[in-house]
Structure formats: C-alpha cells, structure tokens
C-alpha positions in Angstrom: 111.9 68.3 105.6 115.3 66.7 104.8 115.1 65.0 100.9 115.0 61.9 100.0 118.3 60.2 100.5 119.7 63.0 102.0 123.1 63.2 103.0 124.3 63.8 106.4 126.9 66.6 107.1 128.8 67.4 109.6 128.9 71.1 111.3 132.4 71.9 109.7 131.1 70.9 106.0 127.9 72.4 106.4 129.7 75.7 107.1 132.2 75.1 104.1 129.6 75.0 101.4 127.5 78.2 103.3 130.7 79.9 103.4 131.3 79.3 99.8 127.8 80.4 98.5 128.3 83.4 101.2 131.5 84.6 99.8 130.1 85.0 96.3 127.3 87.6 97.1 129.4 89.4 99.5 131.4 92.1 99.8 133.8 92.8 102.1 136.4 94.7 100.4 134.6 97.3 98.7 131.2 99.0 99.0 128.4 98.2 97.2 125.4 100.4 95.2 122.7 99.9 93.0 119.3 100.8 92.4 116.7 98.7 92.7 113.0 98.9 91.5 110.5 96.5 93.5 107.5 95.6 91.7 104.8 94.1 93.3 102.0 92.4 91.8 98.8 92.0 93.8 96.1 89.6 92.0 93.3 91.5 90.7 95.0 95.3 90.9 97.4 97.2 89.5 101.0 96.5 90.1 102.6 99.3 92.1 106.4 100.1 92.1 108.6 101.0 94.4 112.2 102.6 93.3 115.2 103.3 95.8 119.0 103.3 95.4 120.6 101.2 97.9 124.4 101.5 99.6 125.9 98.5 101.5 129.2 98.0 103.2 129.3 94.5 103.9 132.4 95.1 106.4 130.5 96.9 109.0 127.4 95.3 108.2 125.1 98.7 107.2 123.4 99.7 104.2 121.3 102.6 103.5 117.7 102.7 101.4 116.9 105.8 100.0 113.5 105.8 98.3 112.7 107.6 95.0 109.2 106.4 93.9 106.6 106.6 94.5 106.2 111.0 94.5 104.3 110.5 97.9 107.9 108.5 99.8 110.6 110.6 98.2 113.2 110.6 100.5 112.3 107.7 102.6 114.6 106.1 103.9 116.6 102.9 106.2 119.6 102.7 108.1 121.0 99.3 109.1 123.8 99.6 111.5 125.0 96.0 112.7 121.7 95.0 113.8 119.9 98.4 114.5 117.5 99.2 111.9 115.8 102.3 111.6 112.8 103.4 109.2 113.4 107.4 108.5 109.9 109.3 107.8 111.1 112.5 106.0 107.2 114.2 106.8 107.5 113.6 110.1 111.3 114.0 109.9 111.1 111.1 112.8 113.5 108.0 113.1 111.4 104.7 113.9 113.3 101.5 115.0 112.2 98.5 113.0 112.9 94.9 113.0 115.0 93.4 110.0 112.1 90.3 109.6 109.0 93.4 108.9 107.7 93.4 105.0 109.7 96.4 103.2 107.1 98.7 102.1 104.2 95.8 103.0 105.6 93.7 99.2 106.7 90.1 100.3 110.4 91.1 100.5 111.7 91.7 103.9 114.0 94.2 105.4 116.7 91.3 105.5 117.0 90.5 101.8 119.0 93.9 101.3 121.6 93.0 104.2 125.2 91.2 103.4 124.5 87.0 102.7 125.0 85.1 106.1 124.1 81.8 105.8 126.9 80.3 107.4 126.9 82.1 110.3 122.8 81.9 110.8 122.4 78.4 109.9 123.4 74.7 109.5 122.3 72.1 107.1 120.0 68.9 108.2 119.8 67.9 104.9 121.9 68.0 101.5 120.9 66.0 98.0 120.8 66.6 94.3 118.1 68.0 92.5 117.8 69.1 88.8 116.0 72.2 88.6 115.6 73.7 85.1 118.5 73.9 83.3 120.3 73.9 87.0 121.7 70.5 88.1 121.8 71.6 92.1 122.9 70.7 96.1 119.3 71.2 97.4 119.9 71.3 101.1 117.7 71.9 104.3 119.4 74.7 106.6 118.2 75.2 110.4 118.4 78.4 112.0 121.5 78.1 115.1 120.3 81.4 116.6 116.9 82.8 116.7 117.9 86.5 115.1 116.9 85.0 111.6 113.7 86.3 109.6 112.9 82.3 108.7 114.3 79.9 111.1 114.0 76.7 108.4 115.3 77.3 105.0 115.3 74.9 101.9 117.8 76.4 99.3 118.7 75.1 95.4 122.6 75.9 95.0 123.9 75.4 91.0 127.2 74.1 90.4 128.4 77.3 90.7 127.6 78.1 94.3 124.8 80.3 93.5 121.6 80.0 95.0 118.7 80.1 92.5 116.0 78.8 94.8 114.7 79.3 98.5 112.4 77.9 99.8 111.0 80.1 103.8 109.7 78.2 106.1 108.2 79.2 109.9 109.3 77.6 113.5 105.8 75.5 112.7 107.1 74.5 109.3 104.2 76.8 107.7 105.4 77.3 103.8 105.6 81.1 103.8 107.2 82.2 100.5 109.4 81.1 97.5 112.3 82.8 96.0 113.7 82.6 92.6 117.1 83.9 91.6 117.4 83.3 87.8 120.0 86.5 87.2 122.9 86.9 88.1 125.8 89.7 87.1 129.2 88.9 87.5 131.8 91.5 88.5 135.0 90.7 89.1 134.9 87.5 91.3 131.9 88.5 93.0 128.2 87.8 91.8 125.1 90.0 91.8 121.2 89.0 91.9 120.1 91.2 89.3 116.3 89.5 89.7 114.5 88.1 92.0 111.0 86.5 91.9 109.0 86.4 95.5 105.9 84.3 95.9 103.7 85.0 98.5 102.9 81.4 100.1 100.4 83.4 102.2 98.9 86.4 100.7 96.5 86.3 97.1 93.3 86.2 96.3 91.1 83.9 94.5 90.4 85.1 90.5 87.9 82.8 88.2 87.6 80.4 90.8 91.6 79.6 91.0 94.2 80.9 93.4 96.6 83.7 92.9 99.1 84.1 94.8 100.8 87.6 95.4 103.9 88.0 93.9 107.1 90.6 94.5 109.5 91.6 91.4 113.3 93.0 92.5 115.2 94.7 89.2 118.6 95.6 89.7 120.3 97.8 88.0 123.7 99.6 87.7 125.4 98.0 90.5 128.8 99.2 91.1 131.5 98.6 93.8 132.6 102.6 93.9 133.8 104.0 97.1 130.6 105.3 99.1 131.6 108.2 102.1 130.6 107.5 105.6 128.0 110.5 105.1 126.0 107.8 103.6 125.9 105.6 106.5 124.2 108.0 109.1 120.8 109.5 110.7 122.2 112.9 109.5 122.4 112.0 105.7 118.8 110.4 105.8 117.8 113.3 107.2 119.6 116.3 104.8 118.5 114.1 101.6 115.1 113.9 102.9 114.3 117.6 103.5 
C-alpha cells in the first residue's frame, strides 16, 4: 500500500502531521451546528434526500442528528455520547444502540463521518509521499489503524499544503477498496475549517447501466454552519424524545 518512494516516519512525526490536520476540523472550544442534506444517488433510480440539522461538542465527544426529511423520518434522531451511540425511532418512541461503523440511513456515509476528526489518536502512518492531485500539490500518506475501534482500519489520505484532507481513500483489514472520499469545499471560520461538500463513492455498491459500471454515489451539503452556544438539552435521550413527539 505504501507509495512509491515513500518516506518513513517515525511515531512522534506521524502524530504531528495527524494532529495538525485534526486540529483544523475540530472544535474544542466551542460547539458546532449545521444542517446538512445527504443526497444519495443510486444508478438507475431516483436520487433520494435525506435532511437533518446536526449539533456537535467536540469537548465531550457527542453530537446529536435530528432528521427533517424525508415526511416519513421527521424527528429521527442519534445521540453519540463518547462512544455510545444510539439510533432514536420517534414511532416506536424506542432508543436502539448502534455501532458508529453502520451506513447512516443505508447512503455510503457512516455514522462516523459526523463525529469530531481523530486521526491522530486512531492511526499512524506507514507511508508518506507527494502527489499532485488537481490543482492540490499534496502529502499522500498511508495510515494504519493502532486500535481496532475504527470504521476502516487502513486509510490512504491526500493532505494539500494547507493541512486539509481532500481525498480518502477506505480500505478493509483484507485490503478490500471499499469507498472514496472527496473533500473539494471547504469554509473557513475563524481558524478553523469546515467540509462544506463531500463526494462518497461506493467502491462496493452500483449497478451495471448500458453495459458499463456505476457505482453508487453519496452527496453531503452543508450549510449554515455556526459555532453558537448549543444547551446541554440538546445532548440527551430526553430532547430526542420531546422533539420527536
């Protein structure tokens, strides 16, 4: 996996430049909102949408999902707590554990992408060289997994000169290509950046159209982020459950 002519790190460095890209993406002194609107385009059907207004608080590692569209999942919702997670089924009015790696709402995002960046604390790099991509000239490193509470265990990621990551590549234990990730949008606030869209491919799921694969492919808008105060309310069963009724 590592490229060609790939330098060799050691443990502190690797965690240097993970901590750097980490620190951009994440907030620890405020609290985070935004809505987001998940698009997810299956070849051969209609796209179908999924909207939800998400509140993180990167200190004590929670954020909150609360659905808006479609009609039929108004006032769904998920609770991360460090690393509890809990799916919230307002027609059942039933809390369901769930595991951060699952599909969110079956699109190729997963549960994970929505929690605080922690590269640097999940993984090391094997592998670091350049690589122009686009109009990016980027580190392109390989990154191993040090503990096994990771959605992908073996990463490839694209850094820019900036210290933002615009490409990642997810691999499985077996080295099995499972998706691609594009970041090309970014919005700055302050010191700290936000992925305002994100392109998923599907490495696994499509369908084959005039005789040519096509592979499924997951759209993430954000919009109106902000780094307001959010109360404690927010980050409990009980709030899921009042909004939900």
């Amino acid at each position: 996996m590592a490229p060609a002519g790939a330098q060799e790190l050691s443990r502190a460095q690797s965690r240097a430049i993970l901590e750097r890209v980490d620190a951009l993406v994440t907030y620890p002194g405020e609290d985070f909102s935004a809505e987001y609107t998940v698009t997810e385009i299956r070849p051969g059907e209609s796209p179908s949408r999924t909207v939800f207004v998400l509140f993180r608080r990167d200190a004590a590692a929670s954020y909150t999902i609360l659905i808006q569209e479609p009609t039929q999942d108004r006032g769904k919702g998920y609770l991360r707590i460090d690393d509890n997670l809990w799916l919230y089924d307002p027609v059942a009015r039933r809390f369901t554990v769930v595991s951060a790696s699952d599909r969110f709402e079956n699109t190729g995002a997963r549960n994970s992408d929505f929690n605080r960046s922690t590269l640097a604390d999940d993984y090391r790099i094997t592998g670091s060289d350049r690589e122009q991509l686009g109009a990016y000239s980027t580190r392109v490193s390989d990154l191993e997994a040090i503990h096994d509470n990771v959605t992908f265990p073996i990463r490839r990621i694209w850094i820019d000169q900036n210290d933002l990551v615009r490409k990642v590549e997810d691999y499985s234990l077996a080295r099995r290509h499972m998706r691609t990730t594009a970041i090309p949008n970014y919005q700055e606030l302050g010191d700290r950046y936000v992925p305002t869209r994100i392109v998923i491919q599907d490495e696994l799921r499509g369908r084959e159209i005039d005789g040519q694969f096509r592979n499924q492919r997951t759209m993430i808008e954000v919009a109106r982020p902000s780094f307001q105060e959010v109360p404690d309310m927010v980050f409990t069963r009980t709030f899921l459950e009042r909004v939900g009724d």
